[in-house]
N, C-alpha and C positions, 0 to 999 in steps of 0.2 A: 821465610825471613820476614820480621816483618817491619812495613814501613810504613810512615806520615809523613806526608808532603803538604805544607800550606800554602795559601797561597790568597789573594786578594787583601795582602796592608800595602799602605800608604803614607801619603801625608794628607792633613783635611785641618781646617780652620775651629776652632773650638764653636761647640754646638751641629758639627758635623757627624756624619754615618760613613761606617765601612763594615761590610760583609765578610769575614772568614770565612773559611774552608778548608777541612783538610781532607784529603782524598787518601785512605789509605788500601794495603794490600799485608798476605801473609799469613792472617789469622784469621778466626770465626768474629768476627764483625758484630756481629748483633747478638752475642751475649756476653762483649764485653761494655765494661763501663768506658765512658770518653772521656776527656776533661782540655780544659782551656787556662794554662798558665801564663804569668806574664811577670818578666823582670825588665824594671827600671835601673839606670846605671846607679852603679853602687847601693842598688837595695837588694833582700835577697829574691829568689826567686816565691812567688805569691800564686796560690790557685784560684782562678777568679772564676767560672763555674764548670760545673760536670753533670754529666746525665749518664744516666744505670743504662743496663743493658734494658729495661723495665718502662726506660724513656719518662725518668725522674727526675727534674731538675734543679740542682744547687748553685746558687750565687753567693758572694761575698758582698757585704753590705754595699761596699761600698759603688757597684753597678749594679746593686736589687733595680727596677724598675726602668733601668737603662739599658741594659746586654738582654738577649737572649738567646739560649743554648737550643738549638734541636739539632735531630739524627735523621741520617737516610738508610736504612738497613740494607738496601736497594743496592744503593750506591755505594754503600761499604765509607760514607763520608759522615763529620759531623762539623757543626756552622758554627758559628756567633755573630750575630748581629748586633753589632754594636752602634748605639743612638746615643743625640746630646752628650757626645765625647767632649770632654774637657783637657787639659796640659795635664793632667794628674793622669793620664789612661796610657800617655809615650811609655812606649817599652815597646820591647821583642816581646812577642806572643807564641806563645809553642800549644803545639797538639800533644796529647800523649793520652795513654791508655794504659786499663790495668784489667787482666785476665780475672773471674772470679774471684771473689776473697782476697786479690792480691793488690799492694799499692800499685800507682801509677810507675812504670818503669822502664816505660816504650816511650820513645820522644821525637818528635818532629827536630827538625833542624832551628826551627824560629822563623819569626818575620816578623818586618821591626813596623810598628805604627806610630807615627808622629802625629800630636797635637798640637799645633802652631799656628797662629794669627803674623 
């Protein structure tokens, strides 16, 4: 069966850092892709990056040079480190994964990051 569990959001002042993680089990780990989504209330849900099984990483503009995505094969885990967070980055953040060639369709439960002064 398989599962994502995240875990390290919070709340942090704008121009703050916070660490993701999700630790998963159930399935072959390192040759699936990862990815790191996030919805804000009343928006839809958005993909903000993902790395291949290949350990290639995609962002959305709009955390290019701010997040970044890496993988533990090791640890069957994958991160986002997220820097110079702004009020624009609050949402729930979900882990989720997608076996070869398939979309994303495996999903963490969420955890919510708040950006607030």
């Amino acid at each position: 069966q398989v599962r994502l569990v995240e875990s390290g959001g919070g709340s942090v002042p704008p121009g703050g850092s916070l660490r993701l993680s999700c630790e998963t089990s159930g399935f072959t780990f390192r040759i699936y892709a990862m990815a790191w989504y996030r919805q804000a209330p009343g928006k839809q849900r958005e993909l903000v990056a993902s790395i291949s099984g290949g350990d290639v990483p995609n962002y959305t503009n709009s955390v290019k040079g701010r997040f970044t995505i890496s993988r533990d094969n090791a640890k069957k885990s994958v991160y986002l480190q997220m820097n110079r967070l702004n009020p624009e980055d609050t949402a729930v953040y979900y882990c989720a994964a997608a076996s070869p060639g398939a979309p994303f369709d495996s999903w963490g439960q969420g955890i919510q990051v708040t950006v607030s002064s």
